[in-house]
N, C-alpha and C positions, 0 to 999 in steps of 0.2 A: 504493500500500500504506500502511497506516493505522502510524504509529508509537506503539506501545503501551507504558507505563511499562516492560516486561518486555519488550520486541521486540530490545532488545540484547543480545548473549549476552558472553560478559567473551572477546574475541582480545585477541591481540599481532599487531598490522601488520608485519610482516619488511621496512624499507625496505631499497635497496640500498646498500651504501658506497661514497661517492664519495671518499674518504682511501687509497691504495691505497698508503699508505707502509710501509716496512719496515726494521726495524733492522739495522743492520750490523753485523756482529761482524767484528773482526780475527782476522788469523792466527793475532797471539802470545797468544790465552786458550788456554788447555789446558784440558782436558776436565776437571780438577777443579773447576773455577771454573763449567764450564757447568753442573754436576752439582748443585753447589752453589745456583745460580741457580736451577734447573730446579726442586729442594725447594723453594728459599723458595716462588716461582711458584704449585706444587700448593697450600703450606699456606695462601698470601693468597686462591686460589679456594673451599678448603674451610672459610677465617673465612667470609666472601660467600656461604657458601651458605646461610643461615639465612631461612629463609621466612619473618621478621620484619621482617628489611632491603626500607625501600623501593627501588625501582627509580632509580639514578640520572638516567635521559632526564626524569623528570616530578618537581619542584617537592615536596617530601613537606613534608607539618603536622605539626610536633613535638607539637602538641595531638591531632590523628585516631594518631600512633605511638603513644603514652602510652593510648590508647581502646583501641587494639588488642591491645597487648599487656595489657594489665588482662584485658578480657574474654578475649582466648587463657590467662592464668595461671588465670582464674578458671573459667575451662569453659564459659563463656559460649558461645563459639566454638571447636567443638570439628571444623569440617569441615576441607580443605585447601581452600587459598587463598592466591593470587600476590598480597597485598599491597603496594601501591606508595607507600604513605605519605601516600595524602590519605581526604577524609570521602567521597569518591565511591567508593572501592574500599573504605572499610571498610562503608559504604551496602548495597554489592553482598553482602561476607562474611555481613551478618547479612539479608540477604534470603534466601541460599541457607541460612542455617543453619534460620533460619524456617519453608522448604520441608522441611525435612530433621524437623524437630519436627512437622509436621505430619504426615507420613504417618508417623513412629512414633504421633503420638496416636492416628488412625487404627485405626492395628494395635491397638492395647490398646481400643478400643469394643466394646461388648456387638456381636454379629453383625448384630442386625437392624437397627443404627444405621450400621453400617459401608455400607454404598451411598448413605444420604442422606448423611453425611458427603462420599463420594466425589464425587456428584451436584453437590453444592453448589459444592465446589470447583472441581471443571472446567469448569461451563458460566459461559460469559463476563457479566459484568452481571446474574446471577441477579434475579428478584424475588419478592417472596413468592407469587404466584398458581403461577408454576410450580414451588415448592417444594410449596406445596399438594396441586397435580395428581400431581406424584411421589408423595406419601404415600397419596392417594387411589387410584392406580390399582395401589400395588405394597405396601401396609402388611402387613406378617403379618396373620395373623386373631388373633385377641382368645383363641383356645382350641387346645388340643393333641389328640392323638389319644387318651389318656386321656380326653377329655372327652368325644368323641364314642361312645365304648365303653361309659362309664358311665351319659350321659345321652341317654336312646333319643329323647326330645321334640327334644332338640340338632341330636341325625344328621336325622331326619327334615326336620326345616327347614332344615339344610344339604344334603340331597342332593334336595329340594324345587326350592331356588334353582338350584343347580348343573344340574338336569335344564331347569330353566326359560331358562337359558345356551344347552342346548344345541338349544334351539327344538323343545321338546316341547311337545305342549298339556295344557292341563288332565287330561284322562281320559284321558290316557298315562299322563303320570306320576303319578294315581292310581293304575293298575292294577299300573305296577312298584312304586309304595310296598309295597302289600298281596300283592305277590307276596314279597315279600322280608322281608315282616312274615311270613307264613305258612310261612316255611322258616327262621326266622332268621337273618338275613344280614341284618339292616338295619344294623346298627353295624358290619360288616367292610364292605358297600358305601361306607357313607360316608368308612371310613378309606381306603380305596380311592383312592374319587375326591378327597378333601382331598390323597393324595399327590401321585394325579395332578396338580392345582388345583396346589399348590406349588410340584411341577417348573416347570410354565408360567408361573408368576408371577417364580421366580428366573431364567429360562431370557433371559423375554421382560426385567426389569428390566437384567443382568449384559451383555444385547446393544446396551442406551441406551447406559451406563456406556462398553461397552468402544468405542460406536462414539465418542461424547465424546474420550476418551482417542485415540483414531486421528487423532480430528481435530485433536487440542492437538498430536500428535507429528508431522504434514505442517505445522504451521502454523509453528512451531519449527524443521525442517527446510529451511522457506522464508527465513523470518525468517536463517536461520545459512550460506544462499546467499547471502541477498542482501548482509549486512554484508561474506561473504569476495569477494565480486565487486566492492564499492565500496572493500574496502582494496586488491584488484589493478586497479582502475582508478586509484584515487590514487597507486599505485606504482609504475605505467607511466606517471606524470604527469611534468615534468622539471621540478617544485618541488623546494627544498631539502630536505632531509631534516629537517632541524628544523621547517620551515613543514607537511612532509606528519604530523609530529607531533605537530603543534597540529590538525591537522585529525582526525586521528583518535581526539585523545583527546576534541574540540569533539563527534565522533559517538559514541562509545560511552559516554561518563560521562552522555548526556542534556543537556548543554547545547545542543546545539544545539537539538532539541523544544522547551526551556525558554525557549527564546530564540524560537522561532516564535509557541511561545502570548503571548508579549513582544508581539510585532510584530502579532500581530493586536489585541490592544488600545492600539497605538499607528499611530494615523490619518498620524500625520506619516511614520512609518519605515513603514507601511504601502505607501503610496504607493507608495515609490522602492522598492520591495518587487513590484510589480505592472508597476514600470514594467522593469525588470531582467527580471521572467521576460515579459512580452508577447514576448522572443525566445527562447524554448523552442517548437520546433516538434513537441511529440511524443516527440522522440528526445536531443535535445540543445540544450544552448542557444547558440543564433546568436551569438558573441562582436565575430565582424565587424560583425552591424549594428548592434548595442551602440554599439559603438564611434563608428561613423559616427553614432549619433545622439546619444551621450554627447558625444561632441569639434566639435558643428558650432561654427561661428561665435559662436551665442547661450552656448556656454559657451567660448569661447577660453580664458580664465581658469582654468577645470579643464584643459585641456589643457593650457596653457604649465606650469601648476605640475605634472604626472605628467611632461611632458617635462623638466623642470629636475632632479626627483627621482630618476628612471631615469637620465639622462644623470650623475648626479655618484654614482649609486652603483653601487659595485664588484658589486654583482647582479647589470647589465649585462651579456648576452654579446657585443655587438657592439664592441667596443673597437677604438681607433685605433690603424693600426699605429705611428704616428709621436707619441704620444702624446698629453700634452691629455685635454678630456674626451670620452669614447665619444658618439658619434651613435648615436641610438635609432631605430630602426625601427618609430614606432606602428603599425602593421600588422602587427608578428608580436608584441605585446604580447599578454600570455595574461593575463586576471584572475585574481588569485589571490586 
């Protein structure tokens, strides 16, 4: 699946807590004190509740706060939005606000401008030839039904065309012209068929449109499986919780993308890029044989220093019962 400047949609990963601690309260508080507590508690949740406050888990720019709140005092950004204190979430604020301006512009375009407008916007990589074809095959006509009531030369070479549509020949549709000249009914025929003709032009344009629109709202739909399936695969991972935090905000602000298009203009990181996934078979990536081919011999030297590194840090789960430093098991090493 192709990851598209827009293919992220703004979650919150729910990791689980591995802190299962809990306060203890003695006997001798009496229930004034807890009551007490219990207030201050509510009213320190209800300062914190201000949808201007960044999020304390992620790193916030006093520069991206000071943007945000400007443009929220100034109306600039007038949607809701979980702001968390960097230029990536205010990025996101004024994308969605942008969305939001655009289908009010929309709504305020003269009628007959309103579908190209729509057209334009939803079909992905638009280019001018098939804007062209849109207006070509779905354009109002240049005159009204007034016009065709008024000017008899007008109907006639419209209901001319129109009959020549419907794969009549020549001395057909001479004969119904002149039948309809000789009863008068040539300007209510043509008003006729120009309604007809309309219906089928707005009928057949508004079924492009809505099928566009069907197909942006499955694609959106997939796109917003697929991120909530890789944040419950990372959160059934048994990284720390702070590392599965890096990883998901590395997926949803776009660095990570940013960093792929990186890698492909760089031959050096490229490589070790190609050489890492040669063990994806389809479904997953091989970590075991990675490993046996990361750790042979010809790099001892990267293995002794990941074994030194794991071995003296407290990340380690395999620790001694007798103390000293934990022995590492490279074989149940998970890259992280």
């Amino acid at each position: 699946m192709e990851i598209g400047d827009d293919f992220l949609p703004e979650l919150d990963f729910d990791f689980d807590e591995q802190d299962d601690t809990k306060p203890v309260i003695t006997n001798n508080q009496d229930e004034s004190e807890e009551e007490i507590e219990e207030e201050e508690i509510e009213d320190d949740n209800l300062e914190d509740d201000s949808e201007d406050e960044p999020s304390d888990n992620i790193d916030s720019d006093e520069n991206a706060v000071a943007a945000y709140n400007y443009y929220k005092d100034n109306n600039f950004i007038t949607i809701d939005h979980e702001f968390d204190g960097t230029f990536d979430s205010l990025k996101e604020a004024l994308d969605k606000q942008a969305q939001v301006a655009l289908v009010s512009a929309i709504d305020n375009f003269p009628s007959f401008l309103k579908p190209i407008i729509e057209y334009a916007t939803l079909k992905d990589d638009i280019t001018p030839d098939e804007v062209a074809n849109f207006l070509m095959q779905y354009q109002p006509p240049a005159f009204t039904e007034d016009d065709l009531r008024n000017d008899t030369d007008l109907a006639e070479n419209y209901l001319t065309n129109s009959l020549k549509q419907e794969g009549l020949e020549p001395d057909e549709i001479e004969d119904r012209l002149d039948y309809l000249k000789d009863r008068g009914q040539l300007a209510k025929e043509a008003i006729r068929q120009f309604k007809k003709d309309e219906s089928t032009r707005e009928l057949e344009m508004n079924a492009q449109i809505e099928q566009l629109k069907q197909q942006e709202q499955i694609e959106e739909q997939q796109q917003q499986a697929f991120v909530q399936n890789f944040g419950q695969v990372l959160n059934d991972t048994n990284w720390r919780n702070d590392h599965k935090q890096v990883i998901a905000h590395e997926f949803t602000s776009g660095n990570f993308k940013t960093r792929m298009e990186h890698i492909f203009e760089n031959p050096k990181a490229l490589v070790k890029l190609v050489d890492f996934l040669a063990n994806y078979d389809g479904e997953d990536i091989n970590l075991d044989k990675y490993k046996k081919s990361a750790f042979s011999p010809s790099v001892k030297g990267v293995k002794d220093t990941v074994e030194k590194y794991w071995s003296n840090s407290s990340l380690a789960n395999n620790k001694s019962s007798k103390g000293g430093n934990p022995k590492v098991d490279l074989s149940e090493l998970e890259l992280i």
